[in-house]
KEFI-505961 format. One record per residue (C-alpha): residue number from 1; x, y, z; residue in one letter. Coordinates in steps of 0.001 Angstrom, whole numbers, plus 500000, padded with zeros to 6 digits. Last residue first. Layout:
(NUM, (X, Y, Z), 'A')
...
***
This chain:
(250, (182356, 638430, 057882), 'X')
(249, (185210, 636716, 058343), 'X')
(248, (186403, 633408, 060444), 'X')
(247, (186635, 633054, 063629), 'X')
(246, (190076, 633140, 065119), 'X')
(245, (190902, 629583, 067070), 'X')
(244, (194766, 629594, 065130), 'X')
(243, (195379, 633373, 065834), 'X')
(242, (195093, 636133, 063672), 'X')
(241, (198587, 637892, 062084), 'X')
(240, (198490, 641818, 062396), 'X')
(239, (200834, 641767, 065437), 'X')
(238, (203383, 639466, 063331), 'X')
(237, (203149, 642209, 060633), 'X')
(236, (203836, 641906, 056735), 'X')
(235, (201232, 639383, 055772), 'X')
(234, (198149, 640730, 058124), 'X')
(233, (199556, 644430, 056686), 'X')
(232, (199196, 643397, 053371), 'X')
(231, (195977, 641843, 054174), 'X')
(230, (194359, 645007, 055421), 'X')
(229, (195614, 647307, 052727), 'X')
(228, (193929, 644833, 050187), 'X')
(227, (191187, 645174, 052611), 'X')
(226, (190843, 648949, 052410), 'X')
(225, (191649, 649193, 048633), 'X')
(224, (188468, 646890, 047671), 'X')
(223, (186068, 649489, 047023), 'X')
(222, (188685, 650858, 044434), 'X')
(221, (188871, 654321, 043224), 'X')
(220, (186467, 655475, 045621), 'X')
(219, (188207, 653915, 048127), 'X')
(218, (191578, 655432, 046652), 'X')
(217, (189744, 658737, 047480), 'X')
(216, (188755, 657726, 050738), 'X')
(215, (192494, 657277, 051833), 'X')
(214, (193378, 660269, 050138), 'X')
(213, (191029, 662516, 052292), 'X')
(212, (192589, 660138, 055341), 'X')
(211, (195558, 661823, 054223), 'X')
(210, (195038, 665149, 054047), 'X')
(209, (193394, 664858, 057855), 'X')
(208, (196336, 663329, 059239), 'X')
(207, (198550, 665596, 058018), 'X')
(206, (197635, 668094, 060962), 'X')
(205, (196643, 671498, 061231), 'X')
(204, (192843, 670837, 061448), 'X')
(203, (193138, 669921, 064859), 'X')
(202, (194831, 672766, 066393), 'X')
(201, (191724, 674488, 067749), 'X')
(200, (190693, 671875, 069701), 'X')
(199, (186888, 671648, 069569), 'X')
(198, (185626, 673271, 072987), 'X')
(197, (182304, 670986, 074413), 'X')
(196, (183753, 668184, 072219), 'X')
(195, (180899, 665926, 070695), 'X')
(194, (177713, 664639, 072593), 'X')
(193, (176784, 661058, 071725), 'X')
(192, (173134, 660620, 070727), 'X')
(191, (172980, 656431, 070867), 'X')
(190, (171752, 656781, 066735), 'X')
(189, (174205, 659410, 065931), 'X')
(188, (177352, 657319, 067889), 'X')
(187, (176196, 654692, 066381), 'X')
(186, (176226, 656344, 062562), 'X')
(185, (179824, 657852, 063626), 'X')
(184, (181183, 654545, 064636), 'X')
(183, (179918, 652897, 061128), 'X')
(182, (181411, 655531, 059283), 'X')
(181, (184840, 655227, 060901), 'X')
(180, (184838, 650893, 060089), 'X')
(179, (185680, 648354, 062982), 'X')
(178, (188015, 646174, 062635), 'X')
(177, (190345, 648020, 064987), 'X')
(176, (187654, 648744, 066801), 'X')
(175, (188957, 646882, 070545), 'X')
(174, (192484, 648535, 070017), 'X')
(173, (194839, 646889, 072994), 'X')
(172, (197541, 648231, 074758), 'X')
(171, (199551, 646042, 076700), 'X')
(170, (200932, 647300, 080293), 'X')
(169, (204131, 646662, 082274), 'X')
(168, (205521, 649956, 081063), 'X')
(167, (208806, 650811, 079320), 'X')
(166, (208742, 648177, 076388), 'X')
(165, (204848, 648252, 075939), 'X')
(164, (203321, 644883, 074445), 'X')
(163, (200836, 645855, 071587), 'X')
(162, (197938, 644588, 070558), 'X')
(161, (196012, 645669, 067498), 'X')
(160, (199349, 647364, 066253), 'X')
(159, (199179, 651161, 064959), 'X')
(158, (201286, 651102, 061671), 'X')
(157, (204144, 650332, 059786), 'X')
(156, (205042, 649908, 056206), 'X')
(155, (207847, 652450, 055918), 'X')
(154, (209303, 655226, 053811), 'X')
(153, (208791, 657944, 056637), 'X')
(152, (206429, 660674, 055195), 'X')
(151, (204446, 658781, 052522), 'X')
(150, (204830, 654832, 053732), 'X')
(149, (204065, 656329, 057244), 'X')
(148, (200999, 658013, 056829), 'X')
(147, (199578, 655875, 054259), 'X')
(146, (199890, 653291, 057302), 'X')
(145, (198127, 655882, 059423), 'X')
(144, (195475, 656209, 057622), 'X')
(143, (195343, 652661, 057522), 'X')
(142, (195294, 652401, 061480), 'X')
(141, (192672, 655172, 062061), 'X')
(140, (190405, 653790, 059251), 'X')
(139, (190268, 650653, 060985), 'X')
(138, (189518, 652230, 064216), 'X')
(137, (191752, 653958, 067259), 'X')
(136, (189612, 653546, 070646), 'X')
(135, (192485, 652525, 072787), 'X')
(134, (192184, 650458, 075657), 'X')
(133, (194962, 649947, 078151), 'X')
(132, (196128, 646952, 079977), 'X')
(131, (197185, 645865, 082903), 'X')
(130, (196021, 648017, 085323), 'X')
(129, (197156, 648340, 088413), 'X')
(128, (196635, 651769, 089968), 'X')
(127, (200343, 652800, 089448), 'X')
(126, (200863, 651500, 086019), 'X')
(125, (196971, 652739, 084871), 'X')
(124, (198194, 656111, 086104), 'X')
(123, (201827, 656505, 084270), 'X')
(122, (200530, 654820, 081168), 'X')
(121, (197591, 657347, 080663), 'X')
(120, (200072, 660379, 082205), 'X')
(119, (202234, 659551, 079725), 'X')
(118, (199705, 659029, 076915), 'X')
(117, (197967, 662617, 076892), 'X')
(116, (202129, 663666, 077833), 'X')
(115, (203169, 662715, 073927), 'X')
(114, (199561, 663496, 072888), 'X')
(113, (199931, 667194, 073710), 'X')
(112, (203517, 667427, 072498), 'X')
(111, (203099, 665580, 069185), 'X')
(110, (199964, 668252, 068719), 'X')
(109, (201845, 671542, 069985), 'X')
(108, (204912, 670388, 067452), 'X')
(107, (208297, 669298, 068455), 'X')
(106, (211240, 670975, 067440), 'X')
(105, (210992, 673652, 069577), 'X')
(104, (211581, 671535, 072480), 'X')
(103, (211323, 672435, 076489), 'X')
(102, (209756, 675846, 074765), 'X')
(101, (206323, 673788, 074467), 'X')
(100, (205725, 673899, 078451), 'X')
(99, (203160, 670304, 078663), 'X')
(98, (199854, 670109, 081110), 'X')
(97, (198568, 667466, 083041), 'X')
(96, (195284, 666376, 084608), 'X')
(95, (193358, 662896, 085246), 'X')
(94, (189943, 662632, 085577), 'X')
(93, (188958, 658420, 086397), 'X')
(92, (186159, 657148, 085648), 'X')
(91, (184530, 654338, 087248), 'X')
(90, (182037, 651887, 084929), 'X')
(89, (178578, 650792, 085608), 'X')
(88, (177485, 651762, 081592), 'X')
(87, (174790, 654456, 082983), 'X')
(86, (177554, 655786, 085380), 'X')
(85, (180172, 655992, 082489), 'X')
(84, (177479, 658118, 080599), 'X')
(83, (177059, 660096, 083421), 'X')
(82, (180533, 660920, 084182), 'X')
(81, (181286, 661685, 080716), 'X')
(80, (178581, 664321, 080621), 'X')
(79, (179462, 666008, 083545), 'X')
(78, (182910, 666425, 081976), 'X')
(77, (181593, 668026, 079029), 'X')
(76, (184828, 667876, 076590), 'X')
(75, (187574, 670777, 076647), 'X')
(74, (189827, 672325, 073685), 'X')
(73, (191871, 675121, 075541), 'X')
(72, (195071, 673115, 075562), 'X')
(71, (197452, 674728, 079004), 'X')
(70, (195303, 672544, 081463), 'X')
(69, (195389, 669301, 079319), 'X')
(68, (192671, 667011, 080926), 'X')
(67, (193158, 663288, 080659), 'X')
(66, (189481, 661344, 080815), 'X')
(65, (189937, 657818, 082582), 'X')
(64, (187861, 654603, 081857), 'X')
(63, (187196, 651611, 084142), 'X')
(62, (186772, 648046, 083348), 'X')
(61, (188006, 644766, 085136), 'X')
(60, (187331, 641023, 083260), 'X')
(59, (185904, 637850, 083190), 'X')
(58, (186429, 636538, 080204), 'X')
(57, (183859, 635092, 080371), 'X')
(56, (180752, 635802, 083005), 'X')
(55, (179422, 638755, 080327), 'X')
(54, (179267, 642208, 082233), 'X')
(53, (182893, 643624, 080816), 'X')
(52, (181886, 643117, 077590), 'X')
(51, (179050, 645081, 077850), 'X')
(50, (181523, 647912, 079809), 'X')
(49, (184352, 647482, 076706), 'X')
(48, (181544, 648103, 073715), 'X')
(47, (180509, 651469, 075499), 'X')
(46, (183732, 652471, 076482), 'X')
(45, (184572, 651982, 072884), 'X')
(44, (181815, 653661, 071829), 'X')
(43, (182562, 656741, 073955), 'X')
(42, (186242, 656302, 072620), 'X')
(41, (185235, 656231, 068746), 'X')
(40, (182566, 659133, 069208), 'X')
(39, (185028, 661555, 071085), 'X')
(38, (184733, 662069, 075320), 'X')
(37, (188890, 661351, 075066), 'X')
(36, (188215, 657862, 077160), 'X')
(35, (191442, 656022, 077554), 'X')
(34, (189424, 652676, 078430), 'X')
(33, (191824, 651021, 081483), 'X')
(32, (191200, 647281, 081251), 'X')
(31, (191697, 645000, 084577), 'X')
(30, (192672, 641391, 082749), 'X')
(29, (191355, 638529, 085506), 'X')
(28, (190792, 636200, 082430), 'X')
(27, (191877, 637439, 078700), 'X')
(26, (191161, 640232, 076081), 'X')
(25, (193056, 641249, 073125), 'X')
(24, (194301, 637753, 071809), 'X')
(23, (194380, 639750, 068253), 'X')
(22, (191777, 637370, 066607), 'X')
(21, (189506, 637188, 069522), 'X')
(20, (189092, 640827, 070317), 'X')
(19, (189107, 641714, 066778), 'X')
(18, (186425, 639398, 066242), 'X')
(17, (184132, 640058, 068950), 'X')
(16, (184657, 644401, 068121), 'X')
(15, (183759, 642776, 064519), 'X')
(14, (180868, 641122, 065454), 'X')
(13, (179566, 643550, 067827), 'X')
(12, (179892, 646212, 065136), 'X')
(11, (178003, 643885, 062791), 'X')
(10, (174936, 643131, 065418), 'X')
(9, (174549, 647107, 065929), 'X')
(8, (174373, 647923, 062551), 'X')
(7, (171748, 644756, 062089), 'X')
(6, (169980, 646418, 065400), 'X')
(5, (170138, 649755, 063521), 'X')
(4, (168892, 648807, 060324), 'X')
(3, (165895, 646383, 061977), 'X')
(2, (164621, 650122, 063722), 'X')
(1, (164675, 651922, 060547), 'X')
***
């Protein structure tokens, strides 16, 4: 049991690695803001991002900050949070805001929470300077949401590895983008992560979930789906291309 978990271990570190070195995520003097929800995928992101953060290169900044939506009632432990970022060395950060849905009818309670989630995420690490912004979205995250968008929208986009923001002087960066959803849930089972103290009670209302069912099915169809998705998107997107000192693959 012991030898699966370090080999788990090794092949998360070698894709968070890759990623980082394939997508030019990471670089000298970069001070890294870990958007830290209190989920699996962001505690082992912040997780991943503070060992990172102790090796001599690149030598880089880490701290994490929790957003609190006061009119939401889904909450995470915050006591917890604080002492897992203690145990990793790192400084959090608890930020609150709050949204008034009748500014836009339009718009639903979830777009609305995560629109001002990321505002006040952008607006902080701007002011405070940071210069990027880690996000703790995984492979399955970003072809979910490609089936997303070919389904609802008509196009072949997705969330971007790295991505230069056009209204802040940040970069956000995905650290697990290579990294698979049920290999973050069996660390986050091993290391004993605690889930949401107050589940949001909107989650379940969302496409996303319908389609990252149809996701696995087409895994179960073909084993191979998620890296012919992969490529397609490494031929189709600049953002997705590696660069010229990448390793190689698994």
């Amino acid at each position: 049991m012991e030898a699966e978990i370090k080999r788990l271990e090794k092949r998360v570190t070698k894709r968070f690695n890759r990623a980082c070195a394939d997508y030019r995520l990471l670089a000298d003097g970069d001070k890294v803001l870990v958007a830290l929800s209190g989920g699996k995928d962001s505690l082992l992101l912040l997780r991943m991002m503070a060992r990172r953060a102790r090796l001599y290169k690149p030598s880089i900044k880490v701290e994490a900050a929790h957003i609190i939506m006061d009119n939401i009632p889904y909450e995470t432990d915050r006591s917890y949070l604080e002492a897992v970022c203690r145990e990793e060395s790192v400084r959090l950060h608890l930020l609150h805001t709050a949204f008034d849905e009748s500014t836009d009818r339009r718009k639903t309670r979830c777009f609305l929470c995560a629109w001002y989630r990321r505002k006040m995420l952008f607006s902080f690490a701007q002011e405070n300077g940071f210069n990027k912004v880690a996000l703790g979205h995984h492979q399955d995250d970003i072809l979910t949401t490609l089936l997303m968008n070919l389904i609802y929208e008509g196009s072949f986009d997705t969330m971007s590895p790295r991505l230069e923001m056009e209204h802040y002087p940040l970069t956000l960066i995905r650290p697990l983008a290579l990294v698979r959803e049920e290999e973050t849930a069996a660390l986050a089972k091993i290391y004993g992560f605690e889930g949401m103290k107050v589940p949001c009670p909107y989650e379940d209302l969302t496409r996303r979930r319908d389609i990252n069912n149809v996701f696995h099915q087409l895994e179960s169809m073909n084993p191979e789906a998620r890296y012919s998705l992969w490529k397609a998107l490494e031929k189709q997107h600049e953002s997705f291309k590696k660069t010229e000192i990448a390793g190689g693959k698994d």
